[in-house]
N, C-alpha and C positions, 0 to 999 in steps of 0.2 A: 844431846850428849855427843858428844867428839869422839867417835870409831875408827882413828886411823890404826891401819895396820902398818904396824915394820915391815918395811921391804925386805929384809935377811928372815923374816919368819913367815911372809907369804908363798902359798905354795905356786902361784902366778908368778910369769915370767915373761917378756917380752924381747922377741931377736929379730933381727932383720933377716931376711932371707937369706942374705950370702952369712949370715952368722948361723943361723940356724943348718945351713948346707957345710958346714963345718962339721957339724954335728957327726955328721957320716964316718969320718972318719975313715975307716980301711972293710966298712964293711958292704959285703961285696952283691952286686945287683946279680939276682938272681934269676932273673926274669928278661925274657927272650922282648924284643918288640911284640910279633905277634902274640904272645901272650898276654900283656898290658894292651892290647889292641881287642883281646877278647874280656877282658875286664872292665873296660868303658862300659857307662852307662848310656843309658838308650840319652841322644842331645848332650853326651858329657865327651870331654874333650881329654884325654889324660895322654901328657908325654912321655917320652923317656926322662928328659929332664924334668920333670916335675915329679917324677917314682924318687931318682935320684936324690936331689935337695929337697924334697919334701917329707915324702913317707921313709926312704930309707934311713932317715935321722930320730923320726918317729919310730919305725920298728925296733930300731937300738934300742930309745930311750920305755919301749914297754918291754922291754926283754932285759933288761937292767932291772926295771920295776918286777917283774914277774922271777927274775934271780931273786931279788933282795927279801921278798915276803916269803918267798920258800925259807929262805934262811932262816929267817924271824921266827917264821912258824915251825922250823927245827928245834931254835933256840928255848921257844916258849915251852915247846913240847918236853924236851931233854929237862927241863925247868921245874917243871908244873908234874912230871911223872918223876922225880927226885925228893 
């Protein structure tokens, strides 16, 4: 049986780095060098620029994710107790 999925309905996604480093947009690094210097793991190598285009595009997009379920679960709530 043929299981392809729609690309416009999968929730997978694939960006190149410098697309993914977009992602950031204006949101702003929080974090000292030395801080991100105490965050490495023991053999793990973590940059400024890799906090930057990596994770701070990711912290967006779970902080987006973590808005939008609140909301949902307002919505459902206000809903569901009506």
């Amino acid at each position: 049986m043929d299981q392809r999925v729609d690309q416009g309905l999968s929730p997978y996604r694939t960006f190149t780095r410098e697309a993914w480093a977009l992602l950031r947009k204006d949101t702003p690094m929080p974090l000292r060098t030395d801080e991100i210097a105490r965050l490495q793991g023991l053999n793990d190598r973590l940059s400024l620029n890799e906090v930057e285009e990596i994770y701070l595009p990711l912290s967006r997009l779970l902080s987006l994710y973590v808005e939008a379920t609140q909301e949902l679960f307002r919505a459902m709530s206000n809903f569901l107790d009506h």
